[in-house]
ZAGUTOR-723354 format. One record per residue (C-alpha): residue number from 1; x, y, z. Coordinates in steps of 0.25 Angstrom, whole numbers, plus 5000, padded with zeros to 4 digits. Example, Ala and Ser with C-alpha at 12.3 -4.5 7.8 and 13.67 -1.06 7.14 Angstrom:
ZAGUTOR-723354
+-----+------+-------+------+
:   i : east : north :   up :
+-----+------+-------+------+
:   1 : 5049 :  4982 : 5031 :
:   2 : 5055 :  4996 : 5029 :
+-----+------+-------+------+
//
This chain:
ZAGUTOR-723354
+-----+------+-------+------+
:   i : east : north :   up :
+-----+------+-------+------+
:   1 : 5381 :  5434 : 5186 :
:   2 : 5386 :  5448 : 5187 :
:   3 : 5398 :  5452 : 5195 :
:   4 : 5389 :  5459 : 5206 :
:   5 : 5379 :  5448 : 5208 :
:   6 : 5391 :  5437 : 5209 :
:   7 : 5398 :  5445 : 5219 :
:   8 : 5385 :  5446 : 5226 :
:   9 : 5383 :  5430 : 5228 :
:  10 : 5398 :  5426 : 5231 :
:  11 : 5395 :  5435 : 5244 :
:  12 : 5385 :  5429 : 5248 :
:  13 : 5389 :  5417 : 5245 :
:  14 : 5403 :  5420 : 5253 :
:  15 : 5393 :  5426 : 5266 :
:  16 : 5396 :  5419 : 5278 :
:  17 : 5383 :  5413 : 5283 :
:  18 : 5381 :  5415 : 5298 :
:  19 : 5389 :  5406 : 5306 :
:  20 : 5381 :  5395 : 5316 :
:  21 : 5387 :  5396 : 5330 :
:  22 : 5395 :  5383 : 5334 :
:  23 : 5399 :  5386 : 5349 :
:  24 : 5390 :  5391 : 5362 :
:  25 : 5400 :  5398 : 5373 :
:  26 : 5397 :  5404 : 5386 :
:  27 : 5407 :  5412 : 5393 :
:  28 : 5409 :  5421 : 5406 :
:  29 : 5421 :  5431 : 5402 :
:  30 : 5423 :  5436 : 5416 :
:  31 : 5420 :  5450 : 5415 :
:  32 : 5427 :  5452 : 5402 :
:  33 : 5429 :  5466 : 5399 :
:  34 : 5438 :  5475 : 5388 :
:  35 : 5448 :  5479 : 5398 :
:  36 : 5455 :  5471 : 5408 :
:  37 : 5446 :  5473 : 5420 :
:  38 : 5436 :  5465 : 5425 :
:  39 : 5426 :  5466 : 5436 :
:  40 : 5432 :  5456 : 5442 :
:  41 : 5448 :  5457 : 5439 :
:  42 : 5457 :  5463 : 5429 :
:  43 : 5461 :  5453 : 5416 :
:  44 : 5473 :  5454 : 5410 :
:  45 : 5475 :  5454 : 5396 :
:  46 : 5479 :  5438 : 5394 :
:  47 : 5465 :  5434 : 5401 :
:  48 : 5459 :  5441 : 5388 :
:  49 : 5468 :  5433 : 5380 :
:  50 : 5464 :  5420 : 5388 :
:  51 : 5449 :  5423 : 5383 :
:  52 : 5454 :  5425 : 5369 :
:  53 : 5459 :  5411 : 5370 :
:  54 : 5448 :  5404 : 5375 :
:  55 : 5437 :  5410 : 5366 :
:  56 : 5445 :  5407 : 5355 :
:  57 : 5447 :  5391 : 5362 :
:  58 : 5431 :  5393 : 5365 :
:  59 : 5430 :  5396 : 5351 :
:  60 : 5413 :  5397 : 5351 :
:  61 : 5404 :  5404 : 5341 :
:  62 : 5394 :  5411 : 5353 :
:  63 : 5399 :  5414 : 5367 :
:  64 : 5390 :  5420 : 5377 :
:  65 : 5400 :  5428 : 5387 :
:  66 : 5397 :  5434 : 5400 :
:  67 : 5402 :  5444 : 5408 :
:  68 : 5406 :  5455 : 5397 :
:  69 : 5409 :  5468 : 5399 :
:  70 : 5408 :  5471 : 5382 :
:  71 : 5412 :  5469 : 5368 :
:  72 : 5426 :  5474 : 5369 :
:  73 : 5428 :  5463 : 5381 :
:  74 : 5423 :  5452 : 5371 :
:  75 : 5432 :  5458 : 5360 :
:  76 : 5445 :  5454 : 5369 :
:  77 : 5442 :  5440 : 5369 :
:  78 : 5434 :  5438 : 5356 :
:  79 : 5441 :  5448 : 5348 :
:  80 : 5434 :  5462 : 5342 :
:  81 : 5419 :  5461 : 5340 :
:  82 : 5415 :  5456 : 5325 :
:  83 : 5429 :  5450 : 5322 :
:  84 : 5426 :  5433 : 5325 :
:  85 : 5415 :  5437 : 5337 :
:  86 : 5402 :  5447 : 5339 :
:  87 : 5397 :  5450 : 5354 :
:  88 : 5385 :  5453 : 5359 :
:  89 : 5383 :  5456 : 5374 :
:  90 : 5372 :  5459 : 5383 :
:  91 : 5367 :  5474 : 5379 :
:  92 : 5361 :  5480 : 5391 :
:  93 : 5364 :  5473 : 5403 :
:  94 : 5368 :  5481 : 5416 :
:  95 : 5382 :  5470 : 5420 :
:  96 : 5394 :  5474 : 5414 :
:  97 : 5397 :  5457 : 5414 :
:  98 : 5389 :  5457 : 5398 :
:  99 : 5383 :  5443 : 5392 :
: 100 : 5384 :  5441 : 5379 :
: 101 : 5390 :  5432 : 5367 :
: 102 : 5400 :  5431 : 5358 :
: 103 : 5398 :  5426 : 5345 :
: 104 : 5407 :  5422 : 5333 :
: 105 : 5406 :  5430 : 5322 :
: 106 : 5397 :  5427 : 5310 :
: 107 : 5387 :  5417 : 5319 :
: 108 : 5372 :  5423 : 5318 :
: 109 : 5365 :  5427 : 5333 :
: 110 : 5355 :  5436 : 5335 :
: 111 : 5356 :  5445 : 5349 :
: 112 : 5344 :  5444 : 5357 :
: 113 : 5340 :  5454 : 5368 :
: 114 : 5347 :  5453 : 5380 :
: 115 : 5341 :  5444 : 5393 :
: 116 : 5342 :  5457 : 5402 :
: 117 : 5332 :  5450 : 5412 :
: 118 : 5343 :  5442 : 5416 :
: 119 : 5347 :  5455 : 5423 :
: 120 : 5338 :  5453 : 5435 :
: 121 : 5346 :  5464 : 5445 :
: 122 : 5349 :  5475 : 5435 :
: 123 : 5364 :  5471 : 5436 :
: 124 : 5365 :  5458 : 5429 :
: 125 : 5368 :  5452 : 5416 :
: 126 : 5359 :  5450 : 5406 :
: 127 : 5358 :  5438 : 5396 :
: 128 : 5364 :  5440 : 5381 :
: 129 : 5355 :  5432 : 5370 :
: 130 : 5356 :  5429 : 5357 :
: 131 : 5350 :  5420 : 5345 :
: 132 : 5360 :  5412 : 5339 :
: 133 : 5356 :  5403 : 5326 :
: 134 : 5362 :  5387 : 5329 :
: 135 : 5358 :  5377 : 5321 :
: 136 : 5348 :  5383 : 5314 :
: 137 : 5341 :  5389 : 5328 :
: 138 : 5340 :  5402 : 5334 :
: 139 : 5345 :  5400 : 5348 :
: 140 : 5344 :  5410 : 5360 :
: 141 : 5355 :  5410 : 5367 :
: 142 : 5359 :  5419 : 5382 :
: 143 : 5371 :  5421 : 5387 :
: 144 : 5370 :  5425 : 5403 :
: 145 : 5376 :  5427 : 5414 :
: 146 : 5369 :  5426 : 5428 :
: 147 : 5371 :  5431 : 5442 :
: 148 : 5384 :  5428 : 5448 :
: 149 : 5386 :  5419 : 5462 :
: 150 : 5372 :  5409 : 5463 :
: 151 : 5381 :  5398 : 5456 :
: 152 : 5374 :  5387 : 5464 :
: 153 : 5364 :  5384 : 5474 :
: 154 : 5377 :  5385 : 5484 :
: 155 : 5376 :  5399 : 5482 :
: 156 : 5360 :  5399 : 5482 :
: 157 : 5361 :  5395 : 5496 :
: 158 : 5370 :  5406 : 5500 :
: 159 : 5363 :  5419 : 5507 :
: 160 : 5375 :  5428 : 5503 :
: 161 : 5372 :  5424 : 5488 :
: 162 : 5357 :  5426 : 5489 :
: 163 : 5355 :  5438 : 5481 :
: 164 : 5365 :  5433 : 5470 :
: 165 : 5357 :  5422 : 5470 :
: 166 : 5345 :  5430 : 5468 :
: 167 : 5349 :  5437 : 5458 :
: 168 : 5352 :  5424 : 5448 :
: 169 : 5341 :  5416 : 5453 :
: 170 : 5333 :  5428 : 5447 :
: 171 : 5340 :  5428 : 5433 :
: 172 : 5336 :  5413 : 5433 :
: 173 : 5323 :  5415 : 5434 :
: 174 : 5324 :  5426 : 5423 :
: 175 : 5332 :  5417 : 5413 :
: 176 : 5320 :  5405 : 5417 :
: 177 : 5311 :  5412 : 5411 :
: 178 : 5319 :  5416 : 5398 :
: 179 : 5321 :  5402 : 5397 :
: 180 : 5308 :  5400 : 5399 :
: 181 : 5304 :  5410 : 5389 :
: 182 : 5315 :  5404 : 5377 :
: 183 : 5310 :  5391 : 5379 :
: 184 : 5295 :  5394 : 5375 :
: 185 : 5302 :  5400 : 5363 :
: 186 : 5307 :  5393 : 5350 :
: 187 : 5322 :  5396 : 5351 :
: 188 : 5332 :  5388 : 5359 :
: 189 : 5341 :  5394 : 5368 :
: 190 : 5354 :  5393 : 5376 :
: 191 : 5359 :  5402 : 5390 :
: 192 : 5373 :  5399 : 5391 :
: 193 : 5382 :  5409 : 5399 :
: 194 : 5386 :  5412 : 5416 :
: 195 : 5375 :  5408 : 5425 :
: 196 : 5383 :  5408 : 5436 :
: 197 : 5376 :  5394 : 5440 :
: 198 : 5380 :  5381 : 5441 :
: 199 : 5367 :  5378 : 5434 :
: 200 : 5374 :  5363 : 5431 :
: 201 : 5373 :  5359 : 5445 :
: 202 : 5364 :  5348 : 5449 :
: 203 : 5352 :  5354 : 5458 :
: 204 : 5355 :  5369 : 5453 :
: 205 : 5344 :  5378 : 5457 :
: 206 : 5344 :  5387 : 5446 :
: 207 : 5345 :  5378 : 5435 :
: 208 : 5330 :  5372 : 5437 :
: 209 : 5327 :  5384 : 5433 :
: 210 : 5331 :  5389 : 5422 :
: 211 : 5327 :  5373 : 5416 :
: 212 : 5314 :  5370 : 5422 :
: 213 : 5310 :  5365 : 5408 :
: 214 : 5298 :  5373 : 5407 :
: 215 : 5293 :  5377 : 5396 :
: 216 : 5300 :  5366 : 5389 :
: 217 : 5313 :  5372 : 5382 :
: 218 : 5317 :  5376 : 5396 :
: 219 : 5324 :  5363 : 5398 :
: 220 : 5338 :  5367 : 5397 :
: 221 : 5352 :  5361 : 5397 :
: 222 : 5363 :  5365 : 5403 :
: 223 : 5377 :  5363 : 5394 :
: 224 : 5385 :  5365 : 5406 :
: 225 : 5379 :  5352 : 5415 :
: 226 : 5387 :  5341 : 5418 :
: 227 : 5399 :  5349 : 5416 :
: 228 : 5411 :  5355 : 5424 :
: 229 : 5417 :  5367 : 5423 :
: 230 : 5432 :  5365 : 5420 :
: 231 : 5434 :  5382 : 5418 :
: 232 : 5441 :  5386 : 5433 :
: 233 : 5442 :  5375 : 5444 :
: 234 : 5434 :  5386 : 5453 :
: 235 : 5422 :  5383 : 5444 :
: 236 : 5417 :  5369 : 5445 :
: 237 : 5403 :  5371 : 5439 :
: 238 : 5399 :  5380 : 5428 :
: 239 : 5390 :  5392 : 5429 :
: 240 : 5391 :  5395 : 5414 :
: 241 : 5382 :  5386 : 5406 :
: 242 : 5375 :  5384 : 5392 :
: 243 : 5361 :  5383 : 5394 :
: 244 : 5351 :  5375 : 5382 :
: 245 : 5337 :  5373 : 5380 :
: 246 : 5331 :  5362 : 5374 :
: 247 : 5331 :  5366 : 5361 :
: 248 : 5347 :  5373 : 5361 :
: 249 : 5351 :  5360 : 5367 :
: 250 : 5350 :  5354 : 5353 :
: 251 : 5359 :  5365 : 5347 :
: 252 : 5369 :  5365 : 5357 :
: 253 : 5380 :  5352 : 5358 :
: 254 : 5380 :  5349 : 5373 :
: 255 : 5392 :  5338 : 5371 :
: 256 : 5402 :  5351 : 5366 :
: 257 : 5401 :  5358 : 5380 :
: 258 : 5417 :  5365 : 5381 :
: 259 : 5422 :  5374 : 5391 :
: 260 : 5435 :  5383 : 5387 :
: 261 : 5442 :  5380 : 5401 :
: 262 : 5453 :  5392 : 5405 :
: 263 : 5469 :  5385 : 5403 :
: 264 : 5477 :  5387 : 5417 :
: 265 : 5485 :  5398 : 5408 :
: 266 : 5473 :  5408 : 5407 :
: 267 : 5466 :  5405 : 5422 :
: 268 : 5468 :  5416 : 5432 :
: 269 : 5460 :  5422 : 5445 :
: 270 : 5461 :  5434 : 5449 :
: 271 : 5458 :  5441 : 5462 :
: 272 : 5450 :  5453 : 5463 :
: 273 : 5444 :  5454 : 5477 :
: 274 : 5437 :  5441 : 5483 :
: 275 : 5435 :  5438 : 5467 :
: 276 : 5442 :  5427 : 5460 :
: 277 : 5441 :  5431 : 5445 :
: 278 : 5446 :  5420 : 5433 :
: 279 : 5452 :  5423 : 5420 :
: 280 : 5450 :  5423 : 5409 :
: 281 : 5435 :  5421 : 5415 :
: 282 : 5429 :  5415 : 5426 :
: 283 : 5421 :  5405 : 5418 :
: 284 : 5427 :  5396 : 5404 :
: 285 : 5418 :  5396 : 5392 :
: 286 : 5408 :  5385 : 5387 :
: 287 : 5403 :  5381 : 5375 :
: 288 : 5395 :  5371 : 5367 :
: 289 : 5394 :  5370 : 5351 :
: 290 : 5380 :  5371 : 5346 :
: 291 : 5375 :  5361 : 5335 :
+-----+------+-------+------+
//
């Protein structure tokens, strides 16, 4: 063997092969941005160090984020782009609060077009997609994040949340009916992100929607049912959710559910007009491990 053709092998033989994905995130940053202002209220620089240390504690291979400004605001938790983490956020929607994902470096995914049709006022955030390979599977998986203040039917009933109301109940019928398309498909899938509902609730009017079973990989569960929040004492029920279809359900490890709760050190609220805004975020990360 020549000196040209052994050199050759022991490089490939030392390639790294692609790394499978381990852990499944969701995560609402709260308007995380690359400077300290916020839409809602300013940060300060130790609530950017409290979200270093809780991505690190959270420690999971694909995160779909929400509420993004860009890149740069991702590199001050997650470090620069490329080092240990790659972003990919929604390209062309019209919010400045971005979906997207964050996935650890070296694991394969494939970026699908953007689920703009979730954009049903012009305004509105669209959903993120990518393909992720898990145990020899090609999933399709979406990061969203609905319209905000139609948490429940409380707020269903309420005439000054009408048009709110509206507005998400007709981004529900939209993602139905992507539902409804993936499930004629062969290719599992998983929506996981900020709702904004409480789709857990028993009698929940949305929920029947977007599992009505029909066609058959329609049938979803829910990761988040049966559970409680333990994020903010505000929040008793969770509006962020992992969502499964029949088929993901066997890919994904129900029974290894974790929230990354906020310690009393890092919580604070801050007042910005009749607004309450929570750092580091508003809502805690969840994640399962995938099989």
């Amino acid at each position: 063997m020549t000196r040209r053709i052994f050199l050759a092998v022991t490089a490939l033989l030392w390639m790294s092969p692609p790394v499978s994905a381990q852990t499944l995130a969701t995560w609402n940053m709260s308007w995380l941005n690359s400077t300290n202002n916020s839409g809602n209220a300013p940060r300060k620089d130790s609530d950017y160090e409290a979200l270093q240390k809780y991505a690190k504690r959270l420690n999971a291979d694909v995160i779909a984020v929400q509420e993004i400004a860009d890149e740069k605001a991702l590199e001050r938790v997650f470090g620069k782009k490329g080092d240990k983490f790659v972003f990919h956020l929604s390209e062309k929607s019209p919010s400045i609060q971005q979906t997207g994902f964050v996935i650890r470096k070296g694991i394969a995914f494939k970026r699908l077009d953007d689920f703009s049709q979730l954009d049903v006022t012009g305004r509105l955030r669209h959903g993120t997609v990518i393909q992720l390979p898990v145990s020899g599977q090609n999933v399709v998986i979406m990061s969203v994040h609905l319209k905000s203040g139609c948490f429940s039917g409380k707020e269903d009933r309420k005439p000054t949340k009408f048009e709110t109301c509206v507005k998400m109940y007709r981004q529900v019928v939209v993602l139905e009916k992507w539902i409804d398309r993936m499930a004629k498909g062969d290719q599992p899938y998983i929506i996981l992100g900020d709702f904004n509902r409480r789709l857990a609730l028993t009698g929940d009017l949305v929920w029947p929607v977007i599992d009505d079973g029909k066609p058959t990989n329609a049938d979803l569960e829910n990761v988040t049912r049966g559970r409680k929040p333990s994020c903010w004492p505000d929040f008793i029920d969770y509006i962020d959710h992992i969502i499964v279809d029949p088929r993901a359900k066997n890919l994904v490890d129900f029974s290894s559910f974790k929230e990354i709760s906020y310690e009393a050190v890092d919580k604070r609220k801050v007042k910005k007009g009749p607004r309450t805004t929570y750092y580091p975020s508003d809502h805690c990360p969840i994640s399962v491990k995938l099989k």
